[in-house]
DOLODO-551714 format. One record per residue: residue number from 0; residue in three letters; chain; x, y, z of N, C-alpha, C, O, CB in turn. Coordinates in nm, 3 decimals, always signed. Glycine has a CB too. Example, Ala and Ser with C-alpha at 12.3 -4.5 7.8 and 13.67 -1.06 7.14 Angstrom:
<r k="0" r="ala" c="A" n_c1="+1.319" n_c2="-0.569" n_c3="+0.780" ca_c1="+1.230" ca_c2="-0.450" ca_c3="+0.780" c_c1="+1.320" c_c2="-0.330" c_c3="+0.780" o_c1="+1.424" o_c2="-0.332" o_c3="+0.846" cb_c1="+1.131" cb_c2="-0.447" cb_c3="+0.905"/>
<r k="1" r="ser" c="A" n_c1="+1.285" n_c2="-0.225" n_c3="+0.708" ca_c1="+1.367" ca_c2="-0.106" ca_c3="+0.714" c_c1="+1.290" c_c2="+0.003" c_c3="+0.787" o_c1="+1.341" o_c2="+0.114" o_c3="+0.804" cb_c1="+1.408" cb_c2="-0.060" cb_c3="+0.572"/>
% end
This chain:
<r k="0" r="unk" c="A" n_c1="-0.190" n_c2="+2.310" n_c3="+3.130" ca_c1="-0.268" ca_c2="+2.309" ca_c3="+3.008" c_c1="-0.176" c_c2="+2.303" c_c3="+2.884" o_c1="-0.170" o_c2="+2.208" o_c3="+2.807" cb_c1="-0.359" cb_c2="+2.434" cb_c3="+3.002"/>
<r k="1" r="unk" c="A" n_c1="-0.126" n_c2="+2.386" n_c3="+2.879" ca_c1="+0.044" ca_c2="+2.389" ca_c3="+2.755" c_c1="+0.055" c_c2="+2.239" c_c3="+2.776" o_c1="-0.004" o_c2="+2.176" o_c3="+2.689" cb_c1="+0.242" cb_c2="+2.501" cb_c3="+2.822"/>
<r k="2" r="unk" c="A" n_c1="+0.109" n_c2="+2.173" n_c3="+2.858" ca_c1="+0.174" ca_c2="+2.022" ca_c3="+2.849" c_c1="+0.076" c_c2="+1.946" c_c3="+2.809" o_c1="+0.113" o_c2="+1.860" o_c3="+2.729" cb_c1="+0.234" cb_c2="+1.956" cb_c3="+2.980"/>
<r k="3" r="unk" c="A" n_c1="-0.060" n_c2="+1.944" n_c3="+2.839" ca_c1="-0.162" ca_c2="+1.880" ca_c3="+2.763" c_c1="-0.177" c_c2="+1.895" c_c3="+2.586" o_c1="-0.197" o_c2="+1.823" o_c3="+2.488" cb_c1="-0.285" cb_c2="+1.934" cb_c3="+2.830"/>
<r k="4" r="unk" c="A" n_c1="-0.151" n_c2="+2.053" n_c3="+2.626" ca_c1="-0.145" ca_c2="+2.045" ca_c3="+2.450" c_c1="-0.061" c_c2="+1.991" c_c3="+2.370" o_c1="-0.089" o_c2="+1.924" o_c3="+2.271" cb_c1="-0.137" cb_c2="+2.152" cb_c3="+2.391"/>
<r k="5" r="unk" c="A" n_c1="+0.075" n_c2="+2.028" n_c3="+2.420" ca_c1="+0.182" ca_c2="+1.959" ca_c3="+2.393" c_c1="+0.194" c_c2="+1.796" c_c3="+2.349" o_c1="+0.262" o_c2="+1.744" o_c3="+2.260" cb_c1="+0.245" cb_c2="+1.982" cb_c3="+2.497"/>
<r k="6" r="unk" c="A" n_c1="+0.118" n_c2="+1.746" n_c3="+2.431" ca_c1="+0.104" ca_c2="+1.591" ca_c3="+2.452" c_c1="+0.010" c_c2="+1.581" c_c3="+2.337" o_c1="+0.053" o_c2="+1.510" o_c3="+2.246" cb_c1="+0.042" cb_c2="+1.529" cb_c3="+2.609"/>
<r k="7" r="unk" c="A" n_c1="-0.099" n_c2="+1.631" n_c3="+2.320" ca_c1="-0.198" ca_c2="+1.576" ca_c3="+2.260" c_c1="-0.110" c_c2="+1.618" c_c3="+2.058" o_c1="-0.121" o_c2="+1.551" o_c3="+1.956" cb_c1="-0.381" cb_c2="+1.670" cb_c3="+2.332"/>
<r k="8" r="unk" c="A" n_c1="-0.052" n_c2="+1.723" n_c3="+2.078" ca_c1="+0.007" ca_c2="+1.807" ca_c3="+1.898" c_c1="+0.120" c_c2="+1.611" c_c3="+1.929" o_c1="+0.116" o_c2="+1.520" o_c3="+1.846" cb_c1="+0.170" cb_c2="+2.089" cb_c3="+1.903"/>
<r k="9" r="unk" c="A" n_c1="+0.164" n_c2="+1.608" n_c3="+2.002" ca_c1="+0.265" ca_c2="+1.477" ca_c3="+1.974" c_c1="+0.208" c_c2="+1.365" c_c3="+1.902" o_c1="+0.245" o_c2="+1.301" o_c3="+1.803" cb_c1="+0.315" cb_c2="+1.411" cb_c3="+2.106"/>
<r k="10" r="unk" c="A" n_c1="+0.087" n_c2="+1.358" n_c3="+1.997" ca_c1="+0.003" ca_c2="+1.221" ca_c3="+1.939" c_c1="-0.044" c_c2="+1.233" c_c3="+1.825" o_c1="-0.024" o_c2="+1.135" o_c3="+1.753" cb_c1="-0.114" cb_c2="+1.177" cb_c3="+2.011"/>
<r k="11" r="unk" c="A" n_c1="-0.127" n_c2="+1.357" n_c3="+1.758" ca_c1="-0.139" ca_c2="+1.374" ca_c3="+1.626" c_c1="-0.077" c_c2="+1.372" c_c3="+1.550" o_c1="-0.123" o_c2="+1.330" o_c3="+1.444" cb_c1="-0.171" cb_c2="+1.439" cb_c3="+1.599"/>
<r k="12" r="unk" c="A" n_c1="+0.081" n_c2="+1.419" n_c3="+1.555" ca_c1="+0.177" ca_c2="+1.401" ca_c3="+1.458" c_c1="+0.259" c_c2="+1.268" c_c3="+1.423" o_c1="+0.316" o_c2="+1.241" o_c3="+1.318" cb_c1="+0.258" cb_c2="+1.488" cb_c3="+1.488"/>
<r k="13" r="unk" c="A" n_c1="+0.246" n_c2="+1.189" n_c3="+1.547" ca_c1="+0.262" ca_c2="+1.054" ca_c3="+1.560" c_c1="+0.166" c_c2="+1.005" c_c3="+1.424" o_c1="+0.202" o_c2="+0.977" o_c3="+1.309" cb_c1="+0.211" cb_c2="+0.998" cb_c3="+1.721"/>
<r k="14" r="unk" c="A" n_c1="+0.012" n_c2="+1.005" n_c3="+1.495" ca_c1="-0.078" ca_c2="+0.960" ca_c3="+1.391" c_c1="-0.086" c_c2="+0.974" c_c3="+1.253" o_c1="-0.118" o_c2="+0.891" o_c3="+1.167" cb_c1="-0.171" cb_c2="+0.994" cb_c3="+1.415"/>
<r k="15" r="unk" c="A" n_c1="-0.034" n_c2="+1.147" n_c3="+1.238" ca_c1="-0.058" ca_c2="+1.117" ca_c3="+1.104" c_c1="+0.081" c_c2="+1.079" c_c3="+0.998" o_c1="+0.082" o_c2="+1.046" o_c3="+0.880" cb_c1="-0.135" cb_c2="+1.243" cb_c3="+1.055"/>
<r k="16" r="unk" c="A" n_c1="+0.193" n_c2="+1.099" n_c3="+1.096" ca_c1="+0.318" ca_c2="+1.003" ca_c3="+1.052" c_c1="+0.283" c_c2="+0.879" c_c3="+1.009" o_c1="+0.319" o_c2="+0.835" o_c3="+0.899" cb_c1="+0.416" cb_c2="+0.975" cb_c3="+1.160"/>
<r k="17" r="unk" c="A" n_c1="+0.178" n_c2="+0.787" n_c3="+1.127" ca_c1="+0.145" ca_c2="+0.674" ca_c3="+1.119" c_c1="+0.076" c_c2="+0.641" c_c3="+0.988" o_c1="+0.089" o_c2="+0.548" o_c3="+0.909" cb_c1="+0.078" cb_c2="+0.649" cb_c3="+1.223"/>
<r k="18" r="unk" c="A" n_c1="+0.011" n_c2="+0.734" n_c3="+0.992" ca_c1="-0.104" ca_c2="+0.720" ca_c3="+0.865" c_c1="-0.055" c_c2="+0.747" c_c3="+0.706" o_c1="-0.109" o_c2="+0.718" o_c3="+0.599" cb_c1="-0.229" cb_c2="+0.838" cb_c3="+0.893"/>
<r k="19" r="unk" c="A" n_c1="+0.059" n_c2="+0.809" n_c3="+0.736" ca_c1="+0.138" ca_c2="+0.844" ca_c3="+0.597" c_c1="+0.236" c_c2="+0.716" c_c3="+0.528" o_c1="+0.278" o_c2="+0.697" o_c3="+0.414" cb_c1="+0.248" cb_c2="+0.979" cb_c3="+0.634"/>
<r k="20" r="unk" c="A" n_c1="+0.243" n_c2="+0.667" n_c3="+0.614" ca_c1="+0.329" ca_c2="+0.540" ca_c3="+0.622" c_c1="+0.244" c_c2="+0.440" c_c3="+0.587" o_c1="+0.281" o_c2="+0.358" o_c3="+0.503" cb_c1="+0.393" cb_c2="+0.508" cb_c3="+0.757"/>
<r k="21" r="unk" c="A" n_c1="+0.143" n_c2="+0.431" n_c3="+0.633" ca_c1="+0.049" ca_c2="+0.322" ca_c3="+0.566" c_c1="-0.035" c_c2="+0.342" c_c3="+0.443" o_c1="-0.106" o_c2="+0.272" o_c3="+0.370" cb_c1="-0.046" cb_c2="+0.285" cb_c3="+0.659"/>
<r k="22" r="unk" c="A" n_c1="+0.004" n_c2="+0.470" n_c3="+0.450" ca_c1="-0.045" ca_c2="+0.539" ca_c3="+0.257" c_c1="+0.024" c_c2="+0.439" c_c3="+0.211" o_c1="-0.017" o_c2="+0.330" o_c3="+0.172" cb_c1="+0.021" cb_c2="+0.724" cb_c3="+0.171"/>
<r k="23" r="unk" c="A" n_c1="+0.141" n_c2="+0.484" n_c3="+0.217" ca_c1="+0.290" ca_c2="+0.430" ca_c3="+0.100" c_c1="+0.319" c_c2="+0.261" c_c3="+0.123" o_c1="+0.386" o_c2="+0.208" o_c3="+0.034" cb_c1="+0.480" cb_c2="+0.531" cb_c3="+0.158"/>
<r k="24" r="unk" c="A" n_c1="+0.277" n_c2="+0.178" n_c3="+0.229" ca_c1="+0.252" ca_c2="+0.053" ca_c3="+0.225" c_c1="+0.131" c_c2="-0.033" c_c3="+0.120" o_c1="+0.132" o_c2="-0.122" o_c3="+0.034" cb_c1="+0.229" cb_c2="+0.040" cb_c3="+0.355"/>
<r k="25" r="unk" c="A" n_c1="+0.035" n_c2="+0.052" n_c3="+0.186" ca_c1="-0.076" ca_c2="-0.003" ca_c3="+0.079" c_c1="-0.058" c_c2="+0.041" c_c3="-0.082" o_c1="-0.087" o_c2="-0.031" o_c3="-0.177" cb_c1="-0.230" cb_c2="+0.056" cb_c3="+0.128"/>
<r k="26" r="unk" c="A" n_c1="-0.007" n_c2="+0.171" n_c3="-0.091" ca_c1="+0.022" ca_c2="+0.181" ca_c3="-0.219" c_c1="+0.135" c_c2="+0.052" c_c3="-0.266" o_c1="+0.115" o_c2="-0.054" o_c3="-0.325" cb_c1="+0.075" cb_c2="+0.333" cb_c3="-0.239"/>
<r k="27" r="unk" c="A" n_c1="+0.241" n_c2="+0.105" n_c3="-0.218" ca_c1="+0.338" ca_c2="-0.056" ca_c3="-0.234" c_c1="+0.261" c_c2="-0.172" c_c3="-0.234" o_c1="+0.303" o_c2="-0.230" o_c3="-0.334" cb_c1="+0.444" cb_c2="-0.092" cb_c3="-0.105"/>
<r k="28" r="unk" c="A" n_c1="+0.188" n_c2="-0.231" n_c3="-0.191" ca_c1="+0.091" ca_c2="-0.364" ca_c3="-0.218" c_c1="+0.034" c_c2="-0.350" c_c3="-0.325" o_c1="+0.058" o_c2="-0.430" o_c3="-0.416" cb_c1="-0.018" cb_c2="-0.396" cb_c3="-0.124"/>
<r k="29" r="unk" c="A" n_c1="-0.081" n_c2="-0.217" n_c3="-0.347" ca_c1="-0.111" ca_c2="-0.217" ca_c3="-0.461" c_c1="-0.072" c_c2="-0.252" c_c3="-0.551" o_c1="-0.128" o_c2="-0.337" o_c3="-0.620" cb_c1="-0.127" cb_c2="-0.157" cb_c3="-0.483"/>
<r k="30" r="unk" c="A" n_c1="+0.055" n_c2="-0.188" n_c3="-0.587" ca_c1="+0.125" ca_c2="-0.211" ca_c3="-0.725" c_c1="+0.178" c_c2="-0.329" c_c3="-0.753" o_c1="+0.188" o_c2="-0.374" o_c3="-0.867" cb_c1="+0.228" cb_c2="-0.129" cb_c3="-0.748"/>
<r k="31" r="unk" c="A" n_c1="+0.227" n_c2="-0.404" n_c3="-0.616" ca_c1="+0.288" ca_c2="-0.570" ca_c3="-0.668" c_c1="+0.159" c_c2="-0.641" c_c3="-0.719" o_c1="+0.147" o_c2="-0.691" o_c3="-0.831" cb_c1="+0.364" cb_c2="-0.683" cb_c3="-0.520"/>
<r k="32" r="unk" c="A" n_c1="+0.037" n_c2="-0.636" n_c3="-0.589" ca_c1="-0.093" ca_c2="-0.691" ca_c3="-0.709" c_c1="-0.108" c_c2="-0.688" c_c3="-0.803" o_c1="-0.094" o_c2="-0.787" o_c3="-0.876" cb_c1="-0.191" cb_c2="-0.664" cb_c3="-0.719"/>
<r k="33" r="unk" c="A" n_c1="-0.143" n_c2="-0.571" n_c3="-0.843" ca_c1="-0.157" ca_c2="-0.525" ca_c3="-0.954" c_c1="-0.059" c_c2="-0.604" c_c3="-1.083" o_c1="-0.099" o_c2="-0.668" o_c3="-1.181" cb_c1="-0.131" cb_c2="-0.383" cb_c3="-0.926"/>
<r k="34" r="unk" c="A" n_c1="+0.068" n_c2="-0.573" n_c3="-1.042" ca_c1="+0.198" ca_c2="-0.643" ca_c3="-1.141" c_c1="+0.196" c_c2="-0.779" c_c3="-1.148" o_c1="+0.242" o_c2="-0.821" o_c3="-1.254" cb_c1="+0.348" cb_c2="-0.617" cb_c3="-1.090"/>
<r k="35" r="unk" c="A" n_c1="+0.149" n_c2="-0.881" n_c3="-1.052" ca_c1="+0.134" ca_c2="-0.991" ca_c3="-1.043" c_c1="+0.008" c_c2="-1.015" c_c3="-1.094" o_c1="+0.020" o_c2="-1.092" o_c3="-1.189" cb_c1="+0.160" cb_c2="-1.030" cb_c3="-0.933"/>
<r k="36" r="unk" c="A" n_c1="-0.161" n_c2="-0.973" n_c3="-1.067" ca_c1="-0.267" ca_c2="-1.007" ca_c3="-1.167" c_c1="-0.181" c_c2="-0.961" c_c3="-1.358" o_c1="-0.186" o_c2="-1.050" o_c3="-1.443" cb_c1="-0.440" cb_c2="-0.884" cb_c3="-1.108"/>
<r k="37" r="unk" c="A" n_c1="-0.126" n_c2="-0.850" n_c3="-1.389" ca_c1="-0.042" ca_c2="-0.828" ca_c3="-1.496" c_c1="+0.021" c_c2="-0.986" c_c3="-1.559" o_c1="-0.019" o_c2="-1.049" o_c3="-1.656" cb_c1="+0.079" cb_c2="-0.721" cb_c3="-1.437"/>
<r k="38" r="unk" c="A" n_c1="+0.110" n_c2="-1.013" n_c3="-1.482" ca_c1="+0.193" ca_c2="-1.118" ca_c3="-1.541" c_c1="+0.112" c_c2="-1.295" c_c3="-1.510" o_c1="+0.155" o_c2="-1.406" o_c3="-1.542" cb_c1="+0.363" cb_c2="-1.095" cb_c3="-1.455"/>
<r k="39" r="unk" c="A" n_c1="+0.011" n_c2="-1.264" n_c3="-1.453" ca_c1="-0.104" ca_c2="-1.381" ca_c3="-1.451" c_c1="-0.161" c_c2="-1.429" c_c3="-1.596" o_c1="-0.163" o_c2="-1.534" o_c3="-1.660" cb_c1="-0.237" cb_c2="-1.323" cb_c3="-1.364"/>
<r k="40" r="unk" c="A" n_c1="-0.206" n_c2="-1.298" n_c3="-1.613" ca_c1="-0.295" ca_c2="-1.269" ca_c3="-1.733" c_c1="-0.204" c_c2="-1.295" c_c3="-1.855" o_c1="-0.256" o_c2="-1.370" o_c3="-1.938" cb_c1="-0.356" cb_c2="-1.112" cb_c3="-1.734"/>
<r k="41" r="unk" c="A" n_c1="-0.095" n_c2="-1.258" n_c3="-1.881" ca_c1="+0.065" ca_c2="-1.272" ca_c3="-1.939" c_c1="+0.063" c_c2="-1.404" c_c3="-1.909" o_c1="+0.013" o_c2="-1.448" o_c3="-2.013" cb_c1="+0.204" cb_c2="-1.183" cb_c3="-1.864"/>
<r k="42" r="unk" c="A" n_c1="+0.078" n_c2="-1.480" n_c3="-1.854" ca_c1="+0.107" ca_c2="-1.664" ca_c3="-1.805" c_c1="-0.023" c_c2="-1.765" c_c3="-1.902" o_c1="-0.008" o_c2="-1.850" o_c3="-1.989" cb_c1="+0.061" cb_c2="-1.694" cb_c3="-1.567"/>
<r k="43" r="unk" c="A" n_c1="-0.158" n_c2="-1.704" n_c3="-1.834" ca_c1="-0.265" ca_c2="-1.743" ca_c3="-1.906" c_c1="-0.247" c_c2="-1.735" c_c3="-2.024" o_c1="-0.272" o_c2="-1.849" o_c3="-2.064" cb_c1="-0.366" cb_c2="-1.688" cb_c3="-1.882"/>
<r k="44" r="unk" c="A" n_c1="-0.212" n_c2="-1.660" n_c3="-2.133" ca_c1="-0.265" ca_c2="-1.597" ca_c3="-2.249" c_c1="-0.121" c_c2="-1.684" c_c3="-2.302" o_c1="-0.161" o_c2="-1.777" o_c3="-2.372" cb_c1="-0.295" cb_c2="-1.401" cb_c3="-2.261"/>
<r k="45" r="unk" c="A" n_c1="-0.022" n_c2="-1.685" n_c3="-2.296" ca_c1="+0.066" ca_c2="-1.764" ca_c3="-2.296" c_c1="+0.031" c_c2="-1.942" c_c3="-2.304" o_c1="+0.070" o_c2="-2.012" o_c3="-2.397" cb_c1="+0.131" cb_c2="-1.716" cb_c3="-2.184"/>
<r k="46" r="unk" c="A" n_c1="-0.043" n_c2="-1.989" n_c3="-2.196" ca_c1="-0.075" ca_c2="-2.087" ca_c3="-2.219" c_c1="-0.184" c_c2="-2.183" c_c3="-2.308" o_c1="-0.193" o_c2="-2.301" o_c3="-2.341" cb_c1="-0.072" cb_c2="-2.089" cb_c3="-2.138"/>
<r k="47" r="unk" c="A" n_c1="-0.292" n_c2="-2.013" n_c3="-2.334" ca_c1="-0.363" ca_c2="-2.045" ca_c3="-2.360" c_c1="-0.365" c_c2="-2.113" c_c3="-2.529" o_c1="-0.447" o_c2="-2.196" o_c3="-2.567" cb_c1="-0.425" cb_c2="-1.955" cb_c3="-2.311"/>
<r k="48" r="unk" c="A" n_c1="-0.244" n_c2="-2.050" n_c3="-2.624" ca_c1="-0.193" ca_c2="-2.032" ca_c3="-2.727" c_c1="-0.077" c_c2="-2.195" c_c3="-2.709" o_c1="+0.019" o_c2="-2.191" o_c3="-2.785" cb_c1="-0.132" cb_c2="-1.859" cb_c3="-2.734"/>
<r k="49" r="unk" c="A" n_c1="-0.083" n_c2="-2.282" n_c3="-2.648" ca_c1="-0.017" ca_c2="-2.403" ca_c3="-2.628" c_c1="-0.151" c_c2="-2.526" c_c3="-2.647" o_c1="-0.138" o_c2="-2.624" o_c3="-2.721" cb_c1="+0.065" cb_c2="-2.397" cb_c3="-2.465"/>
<r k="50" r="unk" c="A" n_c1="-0.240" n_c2="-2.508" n_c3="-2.590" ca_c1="-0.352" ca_c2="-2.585" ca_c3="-2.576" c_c1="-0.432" c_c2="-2.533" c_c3="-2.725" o_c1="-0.515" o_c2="-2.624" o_c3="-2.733" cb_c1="-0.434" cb_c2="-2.552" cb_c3="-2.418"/>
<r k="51" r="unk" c="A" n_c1="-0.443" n_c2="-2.493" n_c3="-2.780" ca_c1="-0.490" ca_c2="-2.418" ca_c3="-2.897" c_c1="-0.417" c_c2="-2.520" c_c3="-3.015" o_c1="-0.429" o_c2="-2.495" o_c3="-3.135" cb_c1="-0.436" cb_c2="-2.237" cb_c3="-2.895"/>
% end
């Protein structure tokens, strides 16, 4: 029973390792989106002031 538990506290800590890690990925995506719709909008507004 101990080694079951054992096994099973592994897999959870695995998981939520796993899951902490894909916090900080998606956050990392977030922010390049984010910075890239930023410098879109920056490109547009830029161009828009050429055609004008």
């Amino acid at each position: 029973m101990d080694n079951l538990q054992s096994s099973l506290n592994a897999v959870s800590k695995k998981q939520d390792d796993f899951d902490t890690k894909m916090q900080l990925v998606y956050q990392r995506y977030l922010n390049q989106f984010t910075q890239m719709q930023i410098t879109i909008s920056q490109l547009e507004s830029s161009m828009s002031s050429f055609s004008s």
